[in-house]
C-alpha positions as CSV (number, residue, x, y, z in Angstrom):
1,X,0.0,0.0,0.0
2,X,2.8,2.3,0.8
3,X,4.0,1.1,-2.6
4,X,1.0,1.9,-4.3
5,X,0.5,5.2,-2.2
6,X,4.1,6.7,-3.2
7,X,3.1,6.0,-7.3
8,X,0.4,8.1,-7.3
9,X,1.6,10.6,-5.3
10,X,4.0,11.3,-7.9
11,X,2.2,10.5,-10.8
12,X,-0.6,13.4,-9.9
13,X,2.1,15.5,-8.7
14,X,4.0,15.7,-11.5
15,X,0.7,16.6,-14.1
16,X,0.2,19.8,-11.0
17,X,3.3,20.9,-11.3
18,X,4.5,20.7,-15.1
19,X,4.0,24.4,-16.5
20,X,7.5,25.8,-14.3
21,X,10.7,24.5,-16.4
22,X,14.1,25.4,-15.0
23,X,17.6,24.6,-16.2
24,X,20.6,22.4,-14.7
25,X,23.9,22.5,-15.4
26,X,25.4,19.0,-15.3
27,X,28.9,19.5,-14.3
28,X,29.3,21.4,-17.1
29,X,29.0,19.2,-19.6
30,X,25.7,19.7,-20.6
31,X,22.7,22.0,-19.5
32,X,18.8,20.4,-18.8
33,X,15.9,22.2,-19.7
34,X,13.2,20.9,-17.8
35,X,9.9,20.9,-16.7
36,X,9.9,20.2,-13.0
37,X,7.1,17.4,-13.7
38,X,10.3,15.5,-14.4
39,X,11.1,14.8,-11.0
40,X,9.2,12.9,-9.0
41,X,7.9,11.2,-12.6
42,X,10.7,8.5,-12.6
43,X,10.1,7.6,-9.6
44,X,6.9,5.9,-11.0
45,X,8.8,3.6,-12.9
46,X,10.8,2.5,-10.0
47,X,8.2,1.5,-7.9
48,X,6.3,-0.4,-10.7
49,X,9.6,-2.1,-11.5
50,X,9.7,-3.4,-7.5
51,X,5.9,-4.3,-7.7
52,X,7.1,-6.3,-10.9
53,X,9.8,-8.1,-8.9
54,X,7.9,-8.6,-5.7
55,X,4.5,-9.3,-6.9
56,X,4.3,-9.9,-10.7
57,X,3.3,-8.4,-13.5
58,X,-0.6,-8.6,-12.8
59,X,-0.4,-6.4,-9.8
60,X,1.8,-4.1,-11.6
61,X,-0.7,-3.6,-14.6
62,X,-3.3,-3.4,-11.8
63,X,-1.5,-0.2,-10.3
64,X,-1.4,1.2,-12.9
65,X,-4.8,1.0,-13.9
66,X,-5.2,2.5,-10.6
67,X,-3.0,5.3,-11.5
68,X,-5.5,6.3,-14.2
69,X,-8.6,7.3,-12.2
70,X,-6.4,8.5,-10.0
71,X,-5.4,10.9,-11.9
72,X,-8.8,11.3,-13.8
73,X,-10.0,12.2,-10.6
74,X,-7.4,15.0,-9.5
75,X,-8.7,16.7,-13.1
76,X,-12.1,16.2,-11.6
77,X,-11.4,18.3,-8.2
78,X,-9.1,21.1,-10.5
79,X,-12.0,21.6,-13.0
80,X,-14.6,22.3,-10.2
81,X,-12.5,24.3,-8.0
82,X,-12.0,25.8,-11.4
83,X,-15.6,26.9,-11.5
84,X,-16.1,28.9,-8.4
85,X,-14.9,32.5,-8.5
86,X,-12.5,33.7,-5.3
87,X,-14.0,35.9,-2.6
88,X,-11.7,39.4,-2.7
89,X,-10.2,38.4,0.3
90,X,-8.6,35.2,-1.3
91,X,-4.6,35.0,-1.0
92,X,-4.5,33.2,-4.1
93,X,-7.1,35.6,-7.1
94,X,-9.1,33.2,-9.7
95,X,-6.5,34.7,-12.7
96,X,-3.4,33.2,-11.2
97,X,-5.2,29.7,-10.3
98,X,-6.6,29.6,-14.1
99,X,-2.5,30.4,-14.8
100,X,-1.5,27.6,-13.2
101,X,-4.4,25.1,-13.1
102,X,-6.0,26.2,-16.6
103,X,-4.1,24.1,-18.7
104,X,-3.9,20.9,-16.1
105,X,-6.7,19.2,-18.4
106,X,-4.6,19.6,-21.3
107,X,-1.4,18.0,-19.2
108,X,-3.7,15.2,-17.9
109,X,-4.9,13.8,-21.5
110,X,-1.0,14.5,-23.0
111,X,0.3,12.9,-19.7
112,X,-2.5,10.0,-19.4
113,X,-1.6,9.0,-23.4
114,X,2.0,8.7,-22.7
115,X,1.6,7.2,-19.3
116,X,-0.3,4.6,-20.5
117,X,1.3,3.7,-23.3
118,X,4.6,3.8,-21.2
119,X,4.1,2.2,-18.1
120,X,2.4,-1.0,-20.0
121,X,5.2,-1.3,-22.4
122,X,7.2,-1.0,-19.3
123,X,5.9,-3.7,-17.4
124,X,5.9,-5.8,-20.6
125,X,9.8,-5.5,-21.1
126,X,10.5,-5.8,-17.7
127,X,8.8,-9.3,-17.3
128,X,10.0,-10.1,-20.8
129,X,14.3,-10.3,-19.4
130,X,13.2,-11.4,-16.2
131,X,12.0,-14.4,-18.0
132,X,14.8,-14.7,-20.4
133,X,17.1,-14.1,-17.4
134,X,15.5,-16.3,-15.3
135,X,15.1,-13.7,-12.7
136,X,18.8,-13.1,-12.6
137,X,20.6,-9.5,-13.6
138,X,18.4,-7.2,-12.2
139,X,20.2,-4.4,-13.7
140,X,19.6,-5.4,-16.9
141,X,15.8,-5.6,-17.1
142,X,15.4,-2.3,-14.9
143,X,17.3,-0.7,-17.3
144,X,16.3,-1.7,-20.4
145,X,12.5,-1.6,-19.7
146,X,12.6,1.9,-18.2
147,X,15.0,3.3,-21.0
148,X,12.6,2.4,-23.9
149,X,9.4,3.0,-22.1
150,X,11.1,7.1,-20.7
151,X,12.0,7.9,-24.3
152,X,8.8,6.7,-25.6
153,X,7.0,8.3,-22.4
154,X,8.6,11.7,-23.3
155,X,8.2,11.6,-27.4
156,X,4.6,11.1,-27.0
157,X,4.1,13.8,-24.0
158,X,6.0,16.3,-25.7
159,X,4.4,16.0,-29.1
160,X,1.4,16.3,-28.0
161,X,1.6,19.7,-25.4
162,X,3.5,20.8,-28.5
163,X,0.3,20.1,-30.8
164,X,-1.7,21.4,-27.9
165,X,0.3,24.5,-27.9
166,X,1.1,24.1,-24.3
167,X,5.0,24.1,-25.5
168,X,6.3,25.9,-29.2
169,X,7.5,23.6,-31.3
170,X,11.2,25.0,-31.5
171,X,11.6,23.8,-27.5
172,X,10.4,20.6,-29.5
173,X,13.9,18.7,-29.7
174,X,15.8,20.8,-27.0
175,X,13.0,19.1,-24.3
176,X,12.8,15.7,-25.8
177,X,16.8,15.2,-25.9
178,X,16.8,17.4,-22.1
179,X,14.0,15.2,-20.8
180,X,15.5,11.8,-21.7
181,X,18.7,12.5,-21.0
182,X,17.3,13.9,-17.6
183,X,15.3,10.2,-17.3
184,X,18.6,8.0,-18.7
185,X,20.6,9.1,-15.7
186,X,18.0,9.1,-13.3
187,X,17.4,5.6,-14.5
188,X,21.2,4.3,-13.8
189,X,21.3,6.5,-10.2
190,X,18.0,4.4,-9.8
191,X,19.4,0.6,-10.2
192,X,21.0,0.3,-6.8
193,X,18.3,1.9,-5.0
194,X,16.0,-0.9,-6.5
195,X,18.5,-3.8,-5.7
196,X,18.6,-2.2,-1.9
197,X,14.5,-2.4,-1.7
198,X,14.6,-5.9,-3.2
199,X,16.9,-7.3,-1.3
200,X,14.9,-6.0,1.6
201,X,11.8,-7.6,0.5
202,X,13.2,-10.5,-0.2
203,X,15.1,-10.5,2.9
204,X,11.5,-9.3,4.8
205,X,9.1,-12.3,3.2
206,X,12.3,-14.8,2.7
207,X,11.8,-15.4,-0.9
208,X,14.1,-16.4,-3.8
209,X,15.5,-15.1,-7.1
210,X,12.6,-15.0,-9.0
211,X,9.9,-15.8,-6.7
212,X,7.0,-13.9,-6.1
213,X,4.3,-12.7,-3.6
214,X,1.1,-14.1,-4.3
215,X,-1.6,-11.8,-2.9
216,X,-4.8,-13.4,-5.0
């Protein structure tokens, strides 16, 4: 549940918060531009990758099923609170909500499209080397399944706030090559932390390479 409680916290989060961009110098070798949706974002794909390795690939699909109306429903609450107009006295005026909630419908169907098609294809690859590997070389499948499923993740979200006209076109490659980039080495910083919380699970419910938790 904590599991389950920590995807969606970052997978609303990150479609609230995606309109600020900022840049980051990486050791001066190469600059990020950003949006700061970016960063709790990855961490979705960790924690699907553990469900994957703990529980199986059913109860990974099924979270992120669960992802979806969770989402779905955050638009819901943004688009009413949307409606009501703020008394005088309201710290925060209905023209700077509308700034930075207006376009959170827009985010949500760009982000929902890319998510989905993403976090399945995820899963898929994932489960694919852990059964060619026979559960062995964790590295391996967390990396490859999250590489391919960020880059198509980002292509698809990026196109389409471009074709939405959330983003101009000419930040077009300079986001998709920043935001992968961004993903790729959050990806490899990722690896041990997901070793550390497997072995911990395993060590926790004493299972084996390659076994999994039932919970049907």
């Amino acid at each position: 549940m904590i599991l389950v409680a920590l995807f969606i916290s970052s997978l609303v989060s990150s479609n609230l918060i995606f309109k600020k961009f900022f840049a980051w110098d990486f050791f001066g070798f190469y600059t990020f531009e950003v949006s700061v949706g970016i960063l709790p974002y990855p961490l979705t794909f960790l924690i699907t990758d553990t469900i994957s390795e703990i529980y199986g690939r059913k109860k990974a699909n099924q979270v992120v099923t669960v992802g979806i109306f969770a989402s779905l429903f955050s638009l819901l609450i943004i688009l009413v609170s949307n409606q009501v107009s703020a008394i005088p006295t309201s710290p925060i005026q209905d023209d700077t909500f509308n700034r930075v909630f207006g376009s959170t419908g827009i985010a949500v169907s760009a982000s929902m499209i890319a998510y989905l098609f993403a976090q399945y294809i995820d899963i898929a690859i994932y489960h694919f080397w852990k059964k060619q590997t026979k559960g062995r070389h964790l590295w391996l499948r967390n990396n490859f399944s999250t590489m391919s499923s960020q880059f198509i993740d980002t292509l698809v979200v990026i196109g389409l706030l471009c074709s939405f006209g959330e983003i101009p076109w000419n930040k077009f490659n300079v986001l998709l090559f920043s935001g992968f980039l961004f993903k790729v080495i959050v990806v490899a910083l990722d690896t041990p932390v997901l070793y550390l919380i497997v072995y911990s699970f395993r060590k926790r419910f004493k299972l084996k390479v390659n076994e999994e938790i039932s919970l049907d």
